[in-house]
PDBQT receptor file of N, H, CA, C and O in Angstrom, charges set to zero:
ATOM      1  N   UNK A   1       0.829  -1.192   0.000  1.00  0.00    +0.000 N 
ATOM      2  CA  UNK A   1       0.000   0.000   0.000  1.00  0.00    +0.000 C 
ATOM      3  C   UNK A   1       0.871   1.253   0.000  1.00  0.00    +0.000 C 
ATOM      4  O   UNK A   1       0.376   2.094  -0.750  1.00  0.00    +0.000 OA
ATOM      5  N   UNK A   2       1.712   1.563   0.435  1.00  0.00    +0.000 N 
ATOM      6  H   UNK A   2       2.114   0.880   1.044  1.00  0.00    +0.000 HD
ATOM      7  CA  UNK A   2       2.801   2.496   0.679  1.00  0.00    +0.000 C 
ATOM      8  C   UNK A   2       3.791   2.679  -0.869  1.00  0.00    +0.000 C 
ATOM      9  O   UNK A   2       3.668   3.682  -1.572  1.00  0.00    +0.000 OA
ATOM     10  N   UNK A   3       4.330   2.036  -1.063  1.00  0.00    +0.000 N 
ATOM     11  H   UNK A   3       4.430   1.221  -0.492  1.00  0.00    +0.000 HD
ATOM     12  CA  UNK A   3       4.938   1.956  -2.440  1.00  0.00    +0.000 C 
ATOM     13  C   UNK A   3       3.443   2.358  -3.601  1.00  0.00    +0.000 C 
ATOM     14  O   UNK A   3       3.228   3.376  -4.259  1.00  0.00    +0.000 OA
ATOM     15  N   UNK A   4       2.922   1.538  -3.513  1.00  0.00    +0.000 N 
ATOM     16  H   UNK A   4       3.097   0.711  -2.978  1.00  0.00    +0.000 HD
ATOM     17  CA  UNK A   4       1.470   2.571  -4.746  1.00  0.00    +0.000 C 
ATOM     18  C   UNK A   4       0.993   3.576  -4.153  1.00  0.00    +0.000 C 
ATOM     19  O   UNK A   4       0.230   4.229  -4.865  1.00  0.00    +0.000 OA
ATOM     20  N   UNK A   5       1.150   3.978  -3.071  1.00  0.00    +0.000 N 
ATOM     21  H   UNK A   5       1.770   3.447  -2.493  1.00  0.00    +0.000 HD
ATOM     22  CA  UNK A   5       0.549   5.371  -3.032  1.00  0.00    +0.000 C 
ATOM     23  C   UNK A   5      -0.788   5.718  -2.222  1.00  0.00    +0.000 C 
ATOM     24  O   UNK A   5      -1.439   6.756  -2.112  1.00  0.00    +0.000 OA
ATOM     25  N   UNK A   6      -0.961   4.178  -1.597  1.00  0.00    +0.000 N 
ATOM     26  H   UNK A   6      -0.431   3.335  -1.685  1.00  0.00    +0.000 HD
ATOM     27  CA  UNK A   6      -2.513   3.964  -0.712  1.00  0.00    +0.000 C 
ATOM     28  C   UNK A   6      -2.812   4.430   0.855  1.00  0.00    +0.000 C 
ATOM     29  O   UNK A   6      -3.808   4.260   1.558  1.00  0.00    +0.000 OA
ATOM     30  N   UNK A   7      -1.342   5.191   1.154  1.00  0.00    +0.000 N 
ATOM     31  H   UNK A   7      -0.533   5.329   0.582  1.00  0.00    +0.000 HD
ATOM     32  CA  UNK A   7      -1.513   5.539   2.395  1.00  0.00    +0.000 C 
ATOM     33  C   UNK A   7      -1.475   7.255   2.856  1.00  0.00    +0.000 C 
ATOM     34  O   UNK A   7      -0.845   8.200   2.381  1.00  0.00    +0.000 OA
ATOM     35  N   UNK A   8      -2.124   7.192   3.615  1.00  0.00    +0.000 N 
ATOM     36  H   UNK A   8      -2.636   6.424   4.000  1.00  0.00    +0.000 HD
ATOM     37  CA  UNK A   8      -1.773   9.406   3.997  1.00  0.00    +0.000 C 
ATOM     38  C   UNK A   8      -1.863   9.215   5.390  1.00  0.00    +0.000 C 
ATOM     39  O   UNK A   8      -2.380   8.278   5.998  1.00  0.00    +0.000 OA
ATOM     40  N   UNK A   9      -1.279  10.250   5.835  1.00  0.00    +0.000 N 
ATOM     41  H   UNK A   9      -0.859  11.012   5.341  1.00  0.00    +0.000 HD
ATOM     42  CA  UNK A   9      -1.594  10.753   7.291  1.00  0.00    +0.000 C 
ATOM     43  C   UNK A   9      -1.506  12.093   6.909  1.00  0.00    +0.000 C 
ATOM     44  O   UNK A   9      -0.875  12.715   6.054  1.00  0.00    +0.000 OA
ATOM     45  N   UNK A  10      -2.551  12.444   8.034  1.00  0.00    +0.000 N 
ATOM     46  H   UNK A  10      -3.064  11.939   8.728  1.00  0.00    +0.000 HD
ATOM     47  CA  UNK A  10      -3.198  13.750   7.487  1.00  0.00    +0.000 C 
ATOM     48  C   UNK A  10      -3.613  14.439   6.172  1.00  0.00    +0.000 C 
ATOM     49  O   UNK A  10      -3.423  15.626   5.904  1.00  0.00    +0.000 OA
ATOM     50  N   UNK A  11      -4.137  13.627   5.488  1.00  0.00    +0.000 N 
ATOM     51  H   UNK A  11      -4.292  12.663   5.706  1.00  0.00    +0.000 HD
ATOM     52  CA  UNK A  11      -4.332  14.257   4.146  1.00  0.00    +0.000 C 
ATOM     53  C   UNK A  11      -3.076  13.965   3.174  1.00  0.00    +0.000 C 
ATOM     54  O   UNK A  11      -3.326  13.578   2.032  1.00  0.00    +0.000 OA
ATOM     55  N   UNK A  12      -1.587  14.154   3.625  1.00  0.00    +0.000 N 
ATOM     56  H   UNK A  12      -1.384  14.469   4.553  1.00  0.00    +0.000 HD
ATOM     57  CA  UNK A  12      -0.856  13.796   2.845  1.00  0.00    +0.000 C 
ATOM     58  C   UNK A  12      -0.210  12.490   2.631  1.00  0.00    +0.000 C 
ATOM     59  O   UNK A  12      -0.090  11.662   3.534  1.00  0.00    +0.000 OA
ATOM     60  N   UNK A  13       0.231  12.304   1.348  1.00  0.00    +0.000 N 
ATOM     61  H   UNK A  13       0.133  12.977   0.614  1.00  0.00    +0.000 HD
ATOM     62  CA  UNK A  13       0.400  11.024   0.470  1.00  0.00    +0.000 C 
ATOM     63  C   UNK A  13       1.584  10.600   1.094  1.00  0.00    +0.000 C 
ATOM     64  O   UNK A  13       2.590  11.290   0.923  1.00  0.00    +0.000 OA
ATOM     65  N   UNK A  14       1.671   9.203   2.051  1.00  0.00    +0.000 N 
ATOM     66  H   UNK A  14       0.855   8.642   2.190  1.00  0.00    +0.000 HD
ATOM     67  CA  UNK A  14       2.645   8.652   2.303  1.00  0.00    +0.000 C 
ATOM     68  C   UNK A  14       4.071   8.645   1.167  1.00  0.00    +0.000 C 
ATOM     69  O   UNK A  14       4.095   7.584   0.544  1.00  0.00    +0.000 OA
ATOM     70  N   UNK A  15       5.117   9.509   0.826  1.00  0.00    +0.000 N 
ATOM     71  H   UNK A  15       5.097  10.371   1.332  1.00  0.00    +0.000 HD
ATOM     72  CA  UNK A  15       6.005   8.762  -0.371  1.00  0.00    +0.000 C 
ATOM     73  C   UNK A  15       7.149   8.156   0.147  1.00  0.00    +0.000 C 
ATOM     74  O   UNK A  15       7.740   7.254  -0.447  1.00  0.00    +0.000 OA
ATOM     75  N   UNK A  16       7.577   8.727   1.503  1.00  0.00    +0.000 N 
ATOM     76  H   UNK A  16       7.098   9.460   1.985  1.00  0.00    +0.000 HD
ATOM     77  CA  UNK A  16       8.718   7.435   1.733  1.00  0.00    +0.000 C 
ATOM     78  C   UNK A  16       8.230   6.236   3.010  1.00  0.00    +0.000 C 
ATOM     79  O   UNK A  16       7.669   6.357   4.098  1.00  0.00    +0.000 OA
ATOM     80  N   UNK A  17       8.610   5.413   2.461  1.00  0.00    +0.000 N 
ATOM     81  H   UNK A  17       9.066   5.314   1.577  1.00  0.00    +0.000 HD
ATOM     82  CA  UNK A  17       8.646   4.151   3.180  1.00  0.00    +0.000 C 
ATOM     83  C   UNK A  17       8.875   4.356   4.995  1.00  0.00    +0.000 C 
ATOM     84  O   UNK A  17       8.252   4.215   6.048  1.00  0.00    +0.000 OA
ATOM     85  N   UNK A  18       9.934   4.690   4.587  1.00  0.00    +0.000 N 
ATOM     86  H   UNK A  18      10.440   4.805   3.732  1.00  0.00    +0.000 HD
ATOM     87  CA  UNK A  18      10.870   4.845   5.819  1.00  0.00    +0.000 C 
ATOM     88  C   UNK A  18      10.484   6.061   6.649  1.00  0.00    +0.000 C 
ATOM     89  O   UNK A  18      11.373   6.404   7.429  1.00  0.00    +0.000 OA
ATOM     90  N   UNK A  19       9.390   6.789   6.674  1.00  0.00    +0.000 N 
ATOM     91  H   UNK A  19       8.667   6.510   6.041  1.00  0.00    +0.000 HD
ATOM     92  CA  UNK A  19       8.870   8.011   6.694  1.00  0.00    +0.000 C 
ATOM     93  C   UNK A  19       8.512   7.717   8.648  1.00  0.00    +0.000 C 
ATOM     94  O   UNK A  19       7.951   6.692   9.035  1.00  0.00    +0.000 OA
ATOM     95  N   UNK A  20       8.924   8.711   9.502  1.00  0.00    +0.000 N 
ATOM     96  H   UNK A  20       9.380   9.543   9.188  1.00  0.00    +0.000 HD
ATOM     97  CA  UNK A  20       8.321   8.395  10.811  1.00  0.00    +0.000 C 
ATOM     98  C   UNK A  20       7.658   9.707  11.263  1.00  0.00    +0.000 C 
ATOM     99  O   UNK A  20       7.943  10.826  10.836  1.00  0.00    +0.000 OA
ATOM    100  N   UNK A  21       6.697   9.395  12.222  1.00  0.00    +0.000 N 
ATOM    101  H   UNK A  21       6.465   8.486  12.569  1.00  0.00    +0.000 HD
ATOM    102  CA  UNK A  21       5.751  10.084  12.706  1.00  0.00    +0.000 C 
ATOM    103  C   UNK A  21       6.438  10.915  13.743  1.00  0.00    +0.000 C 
ATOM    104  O   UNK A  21       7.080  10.261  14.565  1.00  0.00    +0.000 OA
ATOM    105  N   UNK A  22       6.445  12.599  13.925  1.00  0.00    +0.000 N 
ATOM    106  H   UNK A  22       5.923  13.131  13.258  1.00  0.00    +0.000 HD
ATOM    107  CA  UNK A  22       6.907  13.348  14.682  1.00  0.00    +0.000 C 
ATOM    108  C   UNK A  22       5.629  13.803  15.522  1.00  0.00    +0.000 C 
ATOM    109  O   UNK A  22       4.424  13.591  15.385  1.00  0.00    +0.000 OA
ATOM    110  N   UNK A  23       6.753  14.855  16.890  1.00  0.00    +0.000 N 
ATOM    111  H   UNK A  23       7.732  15.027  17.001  1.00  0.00    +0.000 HD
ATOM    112  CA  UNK A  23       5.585  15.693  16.937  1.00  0.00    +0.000 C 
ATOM    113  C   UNK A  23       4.606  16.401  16.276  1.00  0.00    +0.000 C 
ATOM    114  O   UNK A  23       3.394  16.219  16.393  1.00  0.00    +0.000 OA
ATOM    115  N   UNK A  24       5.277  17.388  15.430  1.00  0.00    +0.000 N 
ATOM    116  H   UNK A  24       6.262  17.536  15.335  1.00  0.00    +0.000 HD
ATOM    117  CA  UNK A  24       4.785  18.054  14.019  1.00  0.00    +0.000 C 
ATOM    118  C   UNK A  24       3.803  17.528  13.440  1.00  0.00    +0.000 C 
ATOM    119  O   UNK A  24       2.987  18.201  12.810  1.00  0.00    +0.000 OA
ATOM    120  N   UNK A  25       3.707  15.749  13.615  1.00  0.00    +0.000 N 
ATOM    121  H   UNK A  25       4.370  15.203  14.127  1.00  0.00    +0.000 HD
ATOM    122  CA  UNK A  25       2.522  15.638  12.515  1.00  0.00    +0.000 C 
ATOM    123  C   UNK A  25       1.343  15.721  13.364  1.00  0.00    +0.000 C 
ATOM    124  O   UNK A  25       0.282  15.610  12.750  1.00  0.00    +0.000 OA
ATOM    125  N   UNK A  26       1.262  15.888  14.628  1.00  0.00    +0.000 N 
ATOM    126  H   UNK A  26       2.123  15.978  15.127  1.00  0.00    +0.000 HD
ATOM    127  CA  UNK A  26       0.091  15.943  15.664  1.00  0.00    +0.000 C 
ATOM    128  C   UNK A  26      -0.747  16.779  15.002  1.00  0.00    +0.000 C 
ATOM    129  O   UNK A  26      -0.340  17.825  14.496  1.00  0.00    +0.000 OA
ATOM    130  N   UNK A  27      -2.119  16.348  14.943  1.00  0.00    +0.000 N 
ATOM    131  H   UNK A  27      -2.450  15.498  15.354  1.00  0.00    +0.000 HD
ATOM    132  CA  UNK A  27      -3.542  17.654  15.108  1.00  0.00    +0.000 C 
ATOM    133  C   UNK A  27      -3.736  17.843  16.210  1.00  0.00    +0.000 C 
ATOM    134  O   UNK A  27      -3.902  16.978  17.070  1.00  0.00    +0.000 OA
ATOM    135  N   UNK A  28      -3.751  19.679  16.433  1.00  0.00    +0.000 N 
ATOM    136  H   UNK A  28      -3.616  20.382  15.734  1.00  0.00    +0.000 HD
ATOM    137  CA  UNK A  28      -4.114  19.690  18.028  1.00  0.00    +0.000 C 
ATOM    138  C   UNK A  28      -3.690  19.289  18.870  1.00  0.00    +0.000 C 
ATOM    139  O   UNK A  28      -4.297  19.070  19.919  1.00  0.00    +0.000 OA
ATOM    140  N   UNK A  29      -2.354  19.045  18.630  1.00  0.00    +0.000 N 
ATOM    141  H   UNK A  29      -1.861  19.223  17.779  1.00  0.00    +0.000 HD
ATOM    142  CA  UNK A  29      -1.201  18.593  19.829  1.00  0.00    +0.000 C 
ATOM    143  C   UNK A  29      -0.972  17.391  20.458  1.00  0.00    +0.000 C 
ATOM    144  O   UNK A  29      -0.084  17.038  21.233  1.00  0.00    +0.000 OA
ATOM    145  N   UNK A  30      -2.823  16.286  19.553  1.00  0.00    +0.000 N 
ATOM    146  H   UNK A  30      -3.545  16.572  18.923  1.00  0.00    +0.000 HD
ATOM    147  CA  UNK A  30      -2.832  14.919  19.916  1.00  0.00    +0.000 C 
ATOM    148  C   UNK A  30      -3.270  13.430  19.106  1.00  0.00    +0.000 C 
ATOM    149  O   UNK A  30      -3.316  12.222  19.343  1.00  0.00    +0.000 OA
ATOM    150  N   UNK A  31      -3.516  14.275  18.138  1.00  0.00    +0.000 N 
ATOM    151  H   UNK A  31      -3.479  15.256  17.946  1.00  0.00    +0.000 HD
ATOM    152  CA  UNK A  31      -4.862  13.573  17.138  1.00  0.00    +0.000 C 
ATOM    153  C   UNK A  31      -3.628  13.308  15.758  1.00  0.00    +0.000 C 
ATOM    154  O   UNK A  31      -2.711  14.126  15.689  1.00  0.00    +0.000 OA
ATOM    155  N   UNK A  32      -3.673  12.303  14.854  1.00  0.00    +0.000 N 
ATOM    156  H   UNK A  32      -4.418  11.639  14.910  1.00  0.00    +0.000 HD
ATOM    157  CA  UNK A  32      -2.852  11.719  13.550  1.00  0.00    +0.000 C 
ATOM    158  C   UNK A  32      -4.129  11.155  13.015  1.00  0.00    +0.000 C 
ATOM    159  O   UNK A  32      -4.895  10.440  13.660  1.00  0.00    +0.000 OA
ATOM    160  N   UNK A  33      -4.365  11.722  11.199  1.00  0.00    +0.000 N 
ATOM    161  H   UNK A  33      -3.743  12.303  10.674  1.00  0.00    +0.000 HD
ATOM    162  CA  UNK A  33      -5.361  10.985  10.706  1.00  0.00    +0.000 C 
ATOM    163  C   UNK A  33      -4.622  10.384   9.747  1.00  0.00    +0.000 C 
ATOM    164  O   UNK A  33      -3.758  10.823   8.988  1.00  0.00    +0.000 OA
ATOM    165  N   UNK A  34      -5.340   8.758   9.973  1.00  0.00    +0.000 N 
ATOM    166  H   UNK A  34      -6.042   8.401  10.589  1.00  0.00    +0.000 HD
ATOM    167  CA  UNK A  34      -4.419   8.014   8.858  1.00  0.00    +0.000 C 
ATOM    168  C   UNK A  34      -5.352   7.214   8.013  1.00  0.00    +0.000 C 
ATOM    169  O   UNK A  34      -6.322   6.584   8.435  1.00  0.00    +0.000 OA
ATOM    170  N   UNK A  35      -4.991   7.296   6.878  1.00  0.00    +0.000 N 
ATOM    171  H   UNK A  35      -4.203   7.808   6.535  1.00  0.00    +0.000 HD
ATOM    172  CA  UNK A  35      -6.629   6.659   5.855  1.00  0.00    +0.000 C 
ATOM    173  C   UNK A  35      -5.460   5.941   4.760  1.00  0.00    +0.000 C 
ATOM    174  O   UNK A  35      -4.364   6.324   4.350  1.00  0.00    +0.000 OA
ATOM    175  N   UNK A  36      -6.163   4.898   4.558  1.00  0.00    +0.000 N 
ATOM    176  H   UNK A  36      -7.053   4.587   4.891  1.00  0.00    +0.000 HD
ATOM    177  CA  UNK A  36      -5.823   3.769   4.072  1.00  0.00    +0.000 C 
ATOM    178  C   UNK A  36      -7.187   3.564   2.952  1.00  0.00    +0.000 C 
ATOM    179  O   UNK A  36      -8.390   3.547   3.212  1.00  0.00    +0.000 OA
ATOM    180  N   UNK A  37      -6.392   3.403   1.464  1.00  0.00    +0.000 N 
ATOM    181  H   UNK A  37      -5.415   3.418   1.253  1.00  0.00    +0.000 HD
ATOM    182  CA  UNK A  37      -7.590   3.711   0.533  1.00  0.00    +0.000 C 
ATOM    183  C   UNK A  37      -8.066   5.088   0.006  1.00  0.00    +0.000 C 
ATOM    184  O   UNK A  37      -7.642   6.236  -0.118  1.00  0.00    +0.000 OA
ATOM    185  N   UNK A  38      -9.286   4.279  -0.262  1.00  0.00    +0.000 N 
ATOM    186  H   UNK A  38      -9.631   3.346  -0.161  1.00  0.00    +0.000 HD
ATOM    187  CA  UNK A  38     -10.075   6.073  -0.183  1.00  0.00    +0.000 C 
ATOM    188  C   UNK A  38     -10.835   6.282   1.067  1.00  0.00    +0.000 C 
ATOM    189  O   UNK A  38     -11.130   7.324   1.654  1.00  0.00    +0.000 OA
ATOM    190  N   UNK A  39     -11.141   4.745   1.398  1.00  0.00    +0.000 N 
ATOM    191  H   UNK A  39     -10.901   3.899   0.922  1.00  0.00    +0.000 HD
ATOM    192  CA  UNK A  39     -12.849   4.968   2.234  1.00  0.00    +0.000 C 
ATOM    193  C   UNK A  39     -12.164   4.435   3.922  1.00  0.00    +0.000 C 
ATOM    194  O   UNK A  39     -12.972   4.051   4.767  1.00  0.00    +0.000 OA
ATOM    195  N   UNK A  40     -11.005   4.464   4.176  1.00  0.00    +0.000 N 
ATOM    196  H   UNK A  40     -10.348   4.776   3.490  1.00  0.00    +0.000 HD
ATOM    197  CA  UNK A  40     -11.087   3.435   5.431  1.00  0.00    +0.000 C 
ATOM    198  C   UNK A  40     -10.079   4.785   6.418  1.00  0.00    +0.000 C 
ATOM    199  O   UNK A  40      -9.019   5.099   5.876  1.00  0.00    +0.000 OA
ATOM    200  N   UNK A  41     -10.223   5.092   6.989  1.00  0.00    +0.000 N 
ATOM    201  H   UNK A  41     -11.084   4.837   7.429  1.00  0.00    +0.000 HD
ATOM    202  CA  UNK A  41      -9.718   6.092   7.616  1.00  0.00    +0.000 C 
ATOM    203  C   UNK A  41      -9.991   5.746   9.083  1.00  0.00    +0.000 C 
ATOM    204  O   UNK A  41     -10.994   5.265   9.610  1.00  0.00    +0.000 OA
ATOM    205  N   UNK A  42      -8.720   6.157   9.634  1.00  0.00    +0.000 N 
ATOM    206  H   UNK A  42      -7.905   6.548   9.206  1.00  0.00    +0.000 HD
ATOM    207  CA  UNK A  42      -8.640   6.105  11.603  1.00  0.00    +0.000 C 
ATOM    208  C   UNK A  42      -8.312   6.880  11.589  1.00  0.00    +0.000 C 
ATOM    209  O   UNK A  42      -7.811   7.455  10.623  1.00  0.00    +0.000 OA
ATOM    210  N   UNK A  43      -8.541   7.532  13.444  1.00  0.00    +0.000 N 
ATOM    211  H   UNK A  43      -8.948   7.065  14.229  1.00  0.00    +0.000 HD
ATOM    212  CA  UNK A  43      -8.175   8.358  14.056  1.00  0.00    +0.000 C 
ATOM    213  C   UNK A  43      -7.135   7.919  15.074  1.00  0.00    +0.000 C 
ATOM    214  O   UNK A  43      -7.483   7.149  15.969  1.00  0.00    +0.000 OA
ATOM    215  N   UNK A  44      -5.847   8.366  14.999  1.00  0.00    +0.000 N 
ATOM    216  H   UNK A  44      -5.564   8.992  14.272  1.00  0.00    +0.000 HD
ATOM    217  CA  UNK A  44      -4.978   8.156  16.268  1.00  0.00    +0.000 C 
ATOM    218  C   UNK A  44      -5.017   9.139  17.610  1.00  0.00    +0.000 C 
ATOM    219  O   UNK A  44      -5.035  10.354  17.417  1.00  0.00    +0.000 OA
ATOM    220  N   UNK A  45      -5.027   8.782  18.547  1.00  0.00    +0.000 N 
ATOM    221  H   UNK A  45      -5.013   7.795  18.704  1.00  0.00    +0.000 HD
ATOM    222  CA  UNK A  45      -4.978   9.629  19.934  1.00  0.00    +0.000 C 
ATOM    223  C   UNK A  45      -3.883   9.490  20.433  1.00  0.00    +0.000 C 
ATOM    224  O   UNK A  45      -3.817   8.346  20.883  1.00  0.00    +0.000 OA
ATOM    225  N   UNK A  46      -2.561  10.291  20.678  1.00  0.00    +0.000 N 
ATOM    226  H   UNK A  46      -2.615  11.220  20.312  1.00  0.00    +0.000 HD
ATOM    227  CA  UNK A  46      -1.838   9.834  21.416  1.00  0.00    +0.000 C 
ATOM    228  C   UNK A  46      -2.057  11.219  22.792  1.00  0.00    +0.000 C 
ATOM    229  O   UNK A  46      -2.514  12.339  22.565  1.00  0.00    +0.000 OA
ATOM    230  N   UNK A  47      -1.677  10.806  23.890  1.00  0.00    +0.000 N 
ATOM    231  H   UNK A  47      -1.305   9.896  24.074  1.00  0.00    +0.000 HD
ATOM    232  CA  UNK A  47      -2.071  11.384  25.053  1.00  0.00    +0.000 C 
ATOM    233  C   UNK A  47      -0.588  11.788  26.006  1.00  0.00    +0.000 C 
ATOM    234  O   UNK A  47      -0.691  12.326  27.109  1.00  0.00    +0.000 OA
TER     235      UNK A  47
């Protein structure tokens, strides 16, 4: 899914593999949206 192009967090298009999640990518200082597809989307909480 990652190599074709099937993944985002936050709206944007996963392009590297090797890509890791920072503070920076937080919504609101707690929230990561990650959608897989078009139609399958989670919400992350970290606390």
């Amino acid at each position: 899914m990652l190599q074709g192009g099937g993944v985002s967090i936050n709206k944007d298009k996963v392009q590297d593999i090797n890509r890791q999640l920072t503070a920076g990518d937080l919504l609101q200082g707690k929230y990561i949206l990650a959608q897989k597809g078009k139609k399958d989307y989670a919400i992350l909480k970290f606390i």
